[in-house]
N, C-alpha and C positions, 0 to 999 in steps of 0.2 A: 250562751250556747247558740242561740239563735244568731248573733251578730259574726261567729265563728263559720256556720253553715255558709251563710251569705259570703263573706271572704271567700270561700272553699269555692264557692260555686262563682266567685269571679273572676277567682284562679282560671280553674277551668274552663270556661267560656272564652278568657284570653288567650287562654292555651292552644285550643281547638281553633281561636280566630287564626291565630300566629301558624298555627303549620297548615292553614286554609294559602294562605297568601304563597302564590308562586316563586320559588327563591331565583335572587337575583340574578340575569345572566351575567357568566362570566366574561372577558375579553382576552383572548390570548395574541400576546404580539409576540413580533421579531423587529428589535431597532437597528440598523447597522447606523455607525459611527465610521466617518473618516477624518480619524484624527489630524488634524494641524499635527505636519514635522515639529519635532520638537518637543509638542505638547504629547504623548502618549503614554508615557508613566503618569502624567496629571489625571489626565483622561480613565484611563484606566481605573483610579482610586474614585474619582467620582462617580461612575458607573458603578460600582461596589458601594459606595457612601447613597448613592439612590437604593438599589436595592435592600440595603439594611434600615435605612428610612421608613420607606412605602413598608417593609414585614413589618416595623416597629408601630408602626399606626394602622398595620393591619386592612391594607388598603390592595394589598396582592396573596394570592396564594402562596404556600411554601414549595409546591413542587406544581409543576416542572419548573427547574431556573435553571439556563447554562448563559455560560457569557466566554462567548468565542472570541479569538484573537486570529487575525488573516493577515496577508497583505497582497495587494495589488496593484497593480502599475510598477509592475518590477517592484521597490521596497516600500512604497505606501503602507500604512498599519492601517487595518479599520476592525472597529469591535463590532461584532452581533451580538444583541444580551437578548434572551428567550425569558418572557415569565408569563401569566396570568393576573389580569387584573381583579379581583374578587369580584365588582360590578363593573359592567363596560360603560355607564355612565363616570367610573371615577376619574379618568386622565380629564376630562370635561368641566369637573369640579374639584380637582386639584387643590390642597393645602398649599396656603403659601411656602411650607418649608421644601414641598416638592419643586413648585414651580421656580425656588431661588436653585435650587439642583439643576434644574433645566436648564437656568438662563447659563448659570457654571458650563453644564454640558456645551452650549451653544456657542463659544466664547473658545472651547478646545477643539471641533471640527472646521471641514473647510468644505466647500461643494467641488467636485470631482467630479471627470467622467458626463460632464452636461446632469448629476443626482445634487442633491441637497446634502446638507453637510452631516445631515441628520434625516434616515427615511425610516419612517414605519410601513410597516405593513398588519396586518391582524390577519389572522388565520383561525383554525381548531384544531383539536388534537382528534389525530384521528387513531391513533396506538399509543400505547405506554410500554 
């Protein structure tokens, strides 16, 4: 009985430690993408194959996500993908599986316009 109380009470104590501790900040980006001619249906699938990754290891929020399609320079394609990172340390410590996504992403953009081929930006949400 005695050996059961003491669990009980170290439950609890963890318990009370765990919702002490400040929850993670978030990160919320916007990546635009200037696909390479050519490459933009690749492209496209890989941006979607990232984002179903990062939710599957649980490394980004569910919502908000949108993943815009534009073009400019007259018919240039470039994607915008919107999400939230769960902790804004995670893009920093990156799982290999994300990072081999990246290098993929990096290999179907082009730098445009004096921009990189790939820009992020990070922001907050300030409405839903």
């Amino acid at each position: 009985m005695r050996q059961r109380a003491l669990a009980a009470l170290a439950a609890v104590t963890i318990g009370v430690l765990s919702a002490q501790q400040p929850a993670p900040k978030t990160e919320t980006v916007v990546i635009t993408f200037h696909a390479r001619p050519g490459a933009e249906s690749e492209l496209a699938r890989v941006i979607e194959k990232h984002w179903n990754v990062a939710r599957e290891m649980k490394l980004v929020n569910d919502a908000p996500h949108l993943t815009l399609r534009g073009t400019e320079e007259g018919d240039r394609v470039r994607f915008t993908d919107i999400f939230t990172w769960r902790e804004a340390e995670s893009p920093d410590h990156a799982p290999p599986a994300i990072q081999a996504i990246w290098a993929e992403m990096g290999r179907l953009v082009e730098s445009r316009g004096g921009k990189a081929g790939i820009e992020i930006a990070e922001g907050e949400i300030v409405s839903r």
